[in-house]
N, C-alpha and C positions, 0 to 999 in steps of 0.2 A: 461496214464502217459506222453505220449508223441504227443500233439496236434498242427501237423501241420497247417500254415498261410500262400498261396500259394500266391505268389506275385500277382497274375490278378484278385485277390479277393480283394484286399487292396480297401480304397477308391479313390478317384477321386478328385481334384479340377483344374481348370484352367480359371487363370484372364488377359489372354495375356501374360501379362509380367512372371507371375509364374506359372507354371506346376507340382502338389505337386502328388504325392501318400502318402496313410494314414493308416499306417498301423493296428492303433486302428482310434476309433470312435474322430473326431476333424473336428472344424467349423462346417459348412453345413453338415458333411458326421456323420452320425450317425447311429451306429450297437450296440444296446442293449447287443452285445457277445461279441465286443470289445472294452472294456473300459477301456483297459491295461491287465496288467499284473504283481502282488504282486504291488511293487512301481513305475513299472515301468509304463509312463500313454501316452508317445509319443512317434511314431517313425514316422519321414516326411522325404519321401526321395522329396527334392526341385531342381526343377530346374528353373534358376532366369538367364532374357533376360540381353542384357548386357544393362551397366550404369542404373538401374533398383534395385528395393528392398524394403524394409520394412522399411516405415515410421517409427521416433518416436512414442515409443507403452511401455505400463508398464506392468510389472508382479510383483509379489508378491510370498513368500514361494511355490518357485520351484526351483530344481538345473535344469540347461538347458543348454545340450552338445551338441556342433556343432561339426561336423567331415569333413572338407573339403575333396571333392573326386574331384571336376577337378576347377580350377578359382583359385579366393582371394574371403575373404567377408571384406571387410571392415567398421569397428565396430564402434560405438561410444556411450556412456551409459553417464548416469547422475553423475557419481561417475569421473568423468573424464580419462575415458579407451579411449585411440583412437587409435586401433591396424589394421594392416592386419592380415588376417589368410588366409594365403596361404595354397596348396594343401597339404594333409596329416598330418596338423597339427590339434591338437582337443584343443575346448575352451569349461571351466566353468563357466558359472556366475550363480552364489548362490544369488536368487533375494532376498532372507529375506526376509526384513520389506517392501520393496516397491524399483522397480529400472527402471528407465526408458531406452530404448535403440535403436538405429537404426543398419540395415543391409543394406550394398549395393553390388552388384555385381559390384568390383572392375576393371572389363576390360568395356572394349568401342567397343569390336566386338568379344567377345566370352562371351559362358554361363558360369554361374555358376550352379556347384552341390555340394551340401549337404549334409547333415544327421542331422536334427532337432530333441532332443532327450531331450525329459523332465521326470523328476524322482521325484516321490513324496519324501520332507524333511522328518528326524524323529523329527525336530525339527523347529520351527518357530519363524518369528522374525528375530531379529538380523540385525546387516551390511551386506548387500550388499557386496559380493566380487566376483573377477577377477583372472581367470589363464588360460594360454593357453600355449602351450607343443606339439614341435615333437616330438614324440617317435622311429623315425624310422620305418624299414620296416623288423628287424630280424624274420625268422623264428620260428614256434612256436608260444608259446601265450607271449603276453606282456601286462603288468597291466597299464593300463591310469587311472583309479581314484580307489579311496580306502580310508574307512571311515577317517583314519588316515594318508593319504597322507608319506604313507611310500616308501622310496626307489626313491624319486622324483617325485610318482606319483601326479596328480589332487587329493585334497581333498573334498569329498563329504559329505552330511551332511546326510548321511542316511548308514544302515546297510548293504553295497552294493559294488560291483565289475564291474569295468568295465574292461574285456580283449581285446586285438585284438588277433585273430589269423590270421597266415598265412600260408598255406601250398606248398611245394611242388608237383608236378604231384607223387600219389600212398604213400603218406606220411602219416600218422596219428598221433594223441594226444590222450591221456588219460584227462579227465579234471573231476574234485571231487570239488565239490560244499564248500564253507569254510561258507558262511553266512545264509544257510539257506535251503528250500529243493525244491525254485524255481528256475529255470535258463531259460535264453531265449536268444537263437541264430538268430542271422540275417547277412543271408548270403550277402554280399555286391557284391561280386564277385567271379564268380568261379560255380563248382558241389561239393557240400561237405554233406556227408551222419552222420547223427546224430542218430546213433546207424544202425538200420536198414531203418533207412525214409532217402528217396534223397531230393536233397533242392538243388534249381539252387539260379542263384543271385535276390534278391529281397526277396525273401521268408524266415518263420521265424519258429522257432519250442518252444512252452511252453512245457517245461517240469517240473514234479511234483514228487518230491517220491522217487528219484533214485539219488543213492550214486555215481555214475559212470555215463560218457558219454564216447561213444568211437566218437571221431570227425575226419574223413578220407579226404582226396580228392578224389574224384572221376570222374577226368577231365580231360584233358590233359596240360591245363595251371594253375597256383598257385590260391590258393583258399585265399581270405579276406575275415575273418567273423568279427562281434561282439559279443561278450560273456558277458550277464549279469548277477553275480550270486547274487540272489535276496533274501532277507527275506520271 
């Protein structure tokens, strides 16, 4: 029910200027056991040289969440978005029908890092849209996307949650699944234990089946996860 993903298993890529770890199976790195998870089909944690980044490049019927963890990316897509997304803030673009877009690491002598996060649509087609949103750093869990974009969250085009959690040192959560009976944690930073399995930062936990997650810290410093509840 509860199948750990240990960070130094993830895959590999590195092109000079970018440094990815691959949580599922993406580009060259390919694992017939990881090819997501329910909807869930990406997680890249990137790190991007400065003045450096991702060429104009298209996708199609994907939601695709960036979570800035240290730098800016700065953005530019065919629908005319030309945004920064500085640290700690997270960005949607709902590729629909077809959307073309570039990334750059915004500094000239520090990296960028990331969280490259793609989520299968329940729906296809359509326009192309844009959002992007600090949430803050409150304690607990905090809701960033939701099928219905309630309460200010990112709206997403699929039956799905996305939470942040954060913990205190010896703190814990309760967390009960609302959309479905899979959920998948990824710990960003910190020691934080999902049920009885430990999970340092990088690593990720697929759970199946269970009505209940008890989510602890188990560190000395504050724990940042991700919280997917999944169809």
């Amino acid at each position: 029910m509860i199948d750990i993903r240990k960070s130094e298993k993830r895959g590999h890529a590195s092109f000079g200027w970018l440094d990815s770890r691959h949580t599922f199976s993406f580009g060259h790195y390919h694992d017939p056991e990881q090819m997501g998870f329910s909807a869930l089909r990406v997680i890249n944690d990137d790190v991007v040289k400065p003045s450096t980044g991702f060429d104009t490049h298209g996708h199609r019927d994907m939601e695709i969440i960036s979570y800035v963890l240290d730098g800016v990316i700065e953005h530019k897509d065919s629908e005319g978005n030309i945004q920064s997304l500085p640290a700690g803030e997270f960005q949607l673009m709902s590729a629909g029908k077809g959307i073309y877009h570039s990334e750059y690491n915004g500094s000239s002598d520090s990296d960028l890092r990331f969280l490259q996060i793609w989520i299968q649509p329940n729906e296809k087609g359509g326009a192309p849209g844009y959002q992007q949103k600090d949430f803050g750093k409150a304690l607990g869990f905090t809701e960033i996307a939701t099928p219905d974009g309630r309460d200010g969250t990112l709206r997403i085009k699929q039956d799905a949650r996305l939470l942040q959690l954060i913990l205190e040192n010896g703190s814990s959560e309760t967390f009960t699944p609302e959309m479905g009976s899979n959920v998948y944690v990824h710990v960003v930073a910190g020691e934080l234990s999902v049920n009885d399995d430990a999970l340092s930062a990088g690593d990720g936990a697929k759970v199946s089946g269970l009505s209940q997650l008890l989510l602890k810290n188990n560190g000395s410093e504050n724990v940042t996860a991700l919280v997917f509840d999944l169809p």
